[in-house]
C-alpha positions as CSV (number, residue, x, y, z in Angstrom):
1,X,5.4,-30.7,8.5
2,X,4.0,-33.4,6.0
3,X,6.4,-34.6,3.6
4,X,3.9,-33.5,0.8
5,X,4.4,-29.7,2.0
6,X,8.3,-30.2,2.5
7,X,8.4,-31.4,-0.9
8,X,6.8,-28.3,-2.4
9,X,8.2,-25.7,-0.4
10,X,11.7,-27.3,-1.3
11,X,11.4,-26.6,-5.2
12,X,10.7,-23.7,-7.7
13,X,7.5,-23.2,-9.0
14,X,6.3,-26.6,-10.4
15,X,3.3,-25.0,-12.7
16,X,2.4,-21.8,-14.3
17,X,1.7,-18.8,-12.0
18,X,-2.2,-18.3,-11.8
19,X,-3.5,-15.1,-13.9
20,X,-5.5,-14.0,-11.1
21,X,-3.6,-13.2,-7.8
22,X,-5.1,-16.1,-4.9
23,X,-7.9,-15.4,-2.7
24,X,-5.5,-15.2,0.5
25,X,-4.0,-12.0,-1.4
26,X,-7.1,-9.6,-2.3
27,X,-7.7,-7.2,0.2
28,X,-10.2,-4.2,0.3
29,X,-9.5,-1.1,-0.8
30,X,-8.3,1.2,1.7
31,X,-11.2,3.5,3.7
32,X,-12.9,4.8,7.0
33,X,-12.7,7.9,9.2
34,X,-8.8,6.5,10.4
35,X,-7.7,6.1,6.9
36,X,-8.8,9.7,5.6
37,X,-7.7,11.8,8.9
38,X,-4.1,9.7,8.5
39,X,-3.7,10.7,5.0
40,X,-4.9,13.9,6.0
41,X,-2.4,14.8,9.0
42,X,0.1,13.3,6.4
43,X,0.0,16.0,3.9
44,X,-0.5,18.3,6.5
45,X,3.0,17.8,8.2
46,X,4.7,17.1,5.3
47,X,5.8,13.1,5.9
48,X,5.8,10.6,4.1
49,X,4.9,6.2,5.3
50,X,6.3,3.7,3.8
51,X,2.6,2.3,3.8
52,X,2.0,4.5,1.0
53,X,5.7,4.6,-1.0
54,X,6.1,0.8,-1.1
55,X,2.1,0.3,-2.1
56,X,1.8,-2.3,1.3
57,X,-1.1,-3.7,0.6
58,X,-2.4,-3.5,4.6
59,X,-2.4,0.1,4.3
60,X,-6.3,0.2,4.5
61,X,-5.9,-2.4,7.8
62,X,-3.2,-0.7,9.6
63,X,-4.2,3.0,8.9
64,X,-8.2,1.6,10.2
65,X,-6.3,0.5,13.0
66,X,-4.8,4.2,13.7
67,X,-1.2,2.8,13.1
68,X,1.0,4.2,10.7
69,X,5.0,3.1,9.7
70,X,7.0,6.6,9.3
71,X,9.5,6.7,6.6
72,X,12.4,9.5,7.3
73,X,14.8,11.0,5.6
74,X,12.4,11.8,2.6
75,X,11.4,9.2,0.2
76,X,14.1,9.0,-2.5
77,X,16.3,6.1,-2.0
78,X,20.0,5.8,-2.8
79,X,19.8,2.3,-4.2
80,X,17.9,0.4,-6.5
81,X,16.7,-3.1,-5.1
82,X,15.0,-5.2,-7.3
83,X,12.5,-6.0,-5.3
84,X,11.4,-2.6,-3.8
85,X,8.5,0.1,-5.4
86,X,10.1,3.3,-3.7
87,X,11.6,5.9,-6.1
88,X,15.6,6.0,-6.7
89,X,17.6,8.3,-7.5
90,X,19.4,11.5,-6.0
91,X,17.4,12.3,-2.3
92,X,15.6,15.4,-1.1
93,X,18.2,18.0,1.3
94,X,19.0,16.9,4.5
95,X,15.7,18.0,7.0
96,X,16.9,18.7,10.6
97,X,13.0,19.3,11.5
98,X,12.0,15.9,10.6
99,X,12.2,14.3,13.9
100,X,9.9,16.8,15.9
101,X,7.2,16.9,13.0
102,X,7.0,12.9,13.1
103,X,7.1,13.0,17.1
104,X,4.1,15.5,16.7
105,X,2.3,13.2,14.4
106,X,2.5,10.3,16.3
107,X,1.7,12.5,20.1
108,X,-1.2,13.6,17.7
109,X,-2.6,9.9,17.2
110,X,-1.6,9.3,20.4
111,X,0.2,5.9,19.4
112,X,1.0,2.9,21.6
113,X,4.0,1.7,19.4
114,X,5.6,3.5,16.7
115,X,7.4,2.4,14.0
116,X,10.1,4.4,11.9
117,X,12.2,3.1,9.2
118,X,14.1,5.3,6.0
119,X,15.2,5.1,2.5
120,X,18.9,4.3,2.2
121,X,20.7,7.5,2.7
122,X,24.2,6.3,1.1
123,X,24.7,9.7,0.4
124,X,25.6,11.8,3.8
125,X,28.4,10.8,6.3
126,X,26.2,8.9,9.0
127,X,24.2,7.6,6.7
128,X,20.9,9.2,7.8
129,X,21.6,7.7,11.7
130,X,21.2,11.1,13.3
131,X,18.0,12.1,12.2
132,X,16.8,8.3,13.9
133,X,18.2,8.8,17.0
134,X,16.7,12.1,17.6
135,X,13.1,10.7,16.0
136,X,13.6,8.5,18.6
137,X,14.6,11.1,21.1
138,X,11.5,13.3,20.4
139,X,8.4,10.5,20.2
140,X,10.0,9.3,23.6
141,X,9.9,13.5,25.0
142,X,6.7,14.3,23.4
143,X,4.9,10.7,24.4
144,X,6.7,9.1,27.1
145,X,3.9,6.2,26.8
146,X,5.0,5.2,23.2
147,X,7.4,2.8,22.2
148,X,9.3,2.9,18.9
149,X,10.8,0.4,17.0
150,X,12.8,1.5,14.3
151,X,13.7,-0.5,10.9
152,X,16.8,1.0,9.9
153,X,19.0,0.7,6.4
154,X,22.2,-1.1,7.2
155,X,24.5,2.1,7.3
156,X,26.7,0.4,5.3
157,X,27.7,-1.7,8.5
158,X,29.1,1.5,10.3
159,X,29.7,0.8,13.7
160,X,29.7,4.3,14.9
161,X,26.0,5.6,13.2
162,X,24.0,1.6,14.5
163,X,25.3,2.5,17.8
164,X,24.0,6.0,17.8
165,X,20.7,4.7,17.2
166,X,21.4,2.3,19.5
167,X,22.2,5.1,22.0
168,X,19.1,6.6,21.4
169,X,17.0,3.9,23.5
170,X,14.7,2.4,20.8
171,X,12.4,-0.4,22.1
172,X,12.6,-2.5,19.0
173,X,16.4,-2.7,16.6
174,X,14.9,-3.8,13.2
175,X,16.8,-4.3,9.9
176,X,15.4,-6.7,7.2
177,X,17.1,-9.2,5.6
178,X,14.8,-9.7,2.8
179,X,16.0,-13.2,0.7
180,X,18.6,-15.7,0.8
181,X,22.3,-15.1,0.5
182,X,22.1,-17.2,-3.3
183,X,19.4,-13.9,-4.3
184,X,21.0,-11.2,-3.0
185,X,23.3,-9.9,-5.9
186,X,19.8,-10.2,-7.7
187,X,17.6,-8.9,-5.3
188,X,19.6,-5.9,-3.2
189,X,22.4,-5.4,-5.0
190,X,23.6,-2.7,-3.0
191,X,23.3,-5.4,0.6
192,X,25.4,-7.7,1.8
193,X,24.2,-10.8,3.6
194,X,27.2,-11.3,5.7
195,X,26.7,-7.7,6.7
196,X,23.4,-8.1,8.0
197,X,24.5,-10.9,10.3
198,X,27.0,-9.1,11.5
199,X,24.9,-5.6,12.4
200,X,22.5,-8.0,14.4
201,X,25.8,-9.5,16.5
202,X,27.2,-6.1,16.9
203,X,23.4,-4.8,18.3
204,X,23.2,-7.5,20.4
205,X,26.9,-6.7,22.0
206,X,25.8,-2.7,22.3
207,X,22.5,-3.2,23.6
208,X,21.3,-6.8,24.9
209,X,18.2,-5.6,26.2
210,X,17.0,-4.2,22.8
211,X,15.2,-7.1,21.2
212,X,16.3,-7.3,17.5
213,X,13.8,-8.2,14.6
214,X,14.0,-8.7,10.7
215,X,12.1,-9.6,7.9
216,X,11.9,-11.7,4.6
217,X,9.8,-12.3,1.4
218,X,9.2,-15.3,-0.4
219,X,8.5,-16.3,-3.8
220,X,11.9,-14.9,-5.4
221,X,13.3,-18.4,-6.1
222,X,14.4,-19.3,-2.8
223,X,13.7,-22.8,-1.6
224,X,12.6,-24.5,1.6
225,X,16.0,-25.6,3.2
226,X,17.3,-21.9,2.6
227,X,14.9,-20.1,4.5
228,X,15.4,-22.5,7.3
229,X,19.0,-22.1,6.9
230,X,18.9,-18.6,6.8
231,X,16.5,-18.7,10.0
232,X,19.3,-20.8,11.9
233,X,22.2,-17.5,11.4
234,X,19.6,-15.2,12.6
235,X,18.9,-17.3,15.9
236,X,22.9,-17.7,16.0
237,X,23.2,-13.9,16.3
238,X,20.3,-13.8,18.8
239,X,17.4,-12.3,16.3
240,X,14.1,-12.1,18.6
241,X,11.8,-11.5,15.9
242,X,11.0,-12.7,12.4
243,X,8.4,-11.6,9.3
244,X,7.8,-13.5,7.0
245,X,5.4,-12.5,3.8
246,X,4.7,-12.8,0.1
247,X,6.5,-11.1,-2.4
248,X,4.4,-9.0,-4.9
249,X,6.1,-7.8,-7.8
250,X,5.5,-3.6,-7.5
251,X,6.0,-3.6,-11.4
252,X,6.8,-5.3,-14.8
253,X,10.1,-3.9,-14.1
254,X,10.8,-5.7,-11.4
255,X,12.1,-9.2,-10.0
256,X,9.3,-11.2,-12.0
257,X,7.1,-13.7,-8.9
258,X,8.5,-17.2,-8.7
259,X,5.4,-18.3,-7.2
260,X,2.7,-18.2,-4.3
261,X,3.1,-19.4,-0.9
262,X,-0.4,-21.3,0.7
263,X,-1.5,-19.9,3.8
264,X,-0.6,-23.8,4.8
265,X,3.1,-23.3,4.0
266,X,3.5,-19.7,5.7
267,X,2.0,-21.7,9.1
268,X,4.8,-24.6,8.6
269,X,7.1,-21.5,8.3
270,X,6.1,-20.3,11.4
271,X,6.3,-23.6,13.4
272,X,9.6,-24.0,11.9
273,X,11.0,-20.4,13.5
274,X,9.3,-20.8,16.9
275,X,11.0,-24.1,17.2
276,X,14.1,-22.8,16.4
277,X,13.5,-20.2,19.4
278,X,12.5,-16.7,18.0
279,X,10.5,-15.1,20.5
280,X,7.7,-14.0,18.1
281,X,6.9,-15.3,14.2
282,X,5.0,-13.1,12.4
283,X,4.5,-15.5,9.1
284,X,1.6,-15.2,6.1
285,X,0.7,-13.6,2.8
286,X,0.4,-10.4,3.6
287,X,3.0,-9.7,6.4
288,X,5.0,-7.0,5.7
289,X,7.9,-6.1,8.6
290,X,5.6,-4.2,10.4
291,X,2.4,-5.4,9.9
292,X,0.7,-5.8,13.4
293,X,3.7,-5.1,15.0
294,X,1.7,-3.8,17.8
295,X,0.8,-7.6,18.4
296,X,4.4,-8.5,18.2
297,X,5.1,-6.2,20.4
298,X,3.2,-7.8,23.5
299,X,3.4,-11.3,21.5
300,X,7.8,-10.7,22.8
301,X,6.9,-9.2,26.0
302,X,8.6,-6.0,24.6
């Protein structure tokens, strides 16, 4: 990396944020046969994505592309991270049927890799792990051929509901980290950094031979020498697989943007994690955790 770029990664913003969002972020609106006979089988069966809830701008890409991230366990969330564009507040009842209409969606579109991730269910004893284990349970039944990676809440670090998920046999243990410990009372209140760490160590102990992943956005504040610090504890608990994307501010009510990251500074980021040994490094503007994640996939020989 030049020492012009590791000086401006390792500061705040240094001017005012532009009025117009970059070139590297504007992206078509969403479209095609794929997109319209996804939203379609949507509504039809009652689920929800997180393409749609969090407004991931790759929705139009990825839903093209016949690939769709499910979100579970309906799609009010129990906390209120700064960061995030999903509703909050007090969640739907508790929907046993879930898993086998999801595993009919995704037999349906007759997916390679599925990937299923949930609001934060704070609210019932396991924490929503149940209904994940038998999502996982059913895709695997109803398409033997598809392999599911699941980006679970933290379950409040409960041993007992990450192992039953665990259990379950996903291909792919994902939980996000999101920012650096110095943002997290700011960013995800509700989180705990040391926590995350410790779900990934405890993964690796129950199941070795699942690869882990996790993801992070920039632009909150956070500077150059802690992402790279924060990249060093996930290779310390064995993390395969790292995202790493641009934060876009869902609303005037949330975090405000400290700044843009250059496509230039995403591919240092990215040379920076490979060298540090992650098996895959998903890193640019509009990476979300599971953007292409059926490259990632074959990229870690999953």
């Amino acid at each position: 990396m030049s020492d012009t770029l590791y000086q401006i990664m390792g500061r705040h913003r240094a001017e005012p944020l532009p009025e117009r969002k970059p070139s590297w972020l504007r992206v078509k609106a969403p479209g095609g046969e794929n997109y319209a006979r996804l939203k379609g089988l949507m509504k039809e069966l009652d689920l929800h994505t997180v393409c749609e809830e969090a407004h991931c701008p790759n929705v139009g890409e990825c839903w093209q592309h016949g690939t769709a991230t499910f979100m579970i366990l309906g799609d009010v969330c129990t906390r209120n991270c700064g960061y995030c564009a999903v509703s909050h507040g007090r969640p739907p009842k508790y929907d046993v049927g879930e898993p086998a209409r999801v595993a009919s969606a995704i037999a349906q579109m007759q997916l390679q890799h599925a990937v299923i991730t949930s609001v934060d269910r704070d609210d019932l004893p396991d924490f929503g792990a149940w209904i994940f284990a038998e999502t996982i349970r059913q895709i695997h039944e109803q398409l033997p051929g598809c392999s599911v990676e699941v980006l679970v809440p933290d379950f409040q670090g409960k041993e007992d509901s990450i192992r039953a998920v665990l259990d379950a046999g996903p291909e792919i243990y994902n939980h996000n980290t999101e920012t650096v410990p110095r943002l997290y009372k700011r960013a995800r209140p509700g989180g705990r950094y040391e926590r995350v760490m410790q779900i990934f160590r405890f993964a690796k102990q129950v199941a070795p031979h699942i690869p882990t992943k996790t993801g992070m956005m920039v632009g909150l504040g956070e500077t150059k020498e802690e992402l790279v610090a924060v990249m060093h504890d996930l290779r310390a608990v064995d993390v395969d697989i790292l995202t790493l994307g641009q934060y876009l501010r869902p609303s005037d009510d949330h975090l405000p943007l400290d700044r843009y990251y250059t496509p230039e500074e995403f591919r240092a980021l990215r040379d920076i994690g490979m060298g540090l040994g992650f098996r895959h490094v998903e890193a640019g503007p509009l990476v979300r955790s599971s953007y292409h994640a059926w490259e990632q996939v074959q990229a870690a020989g999953v």
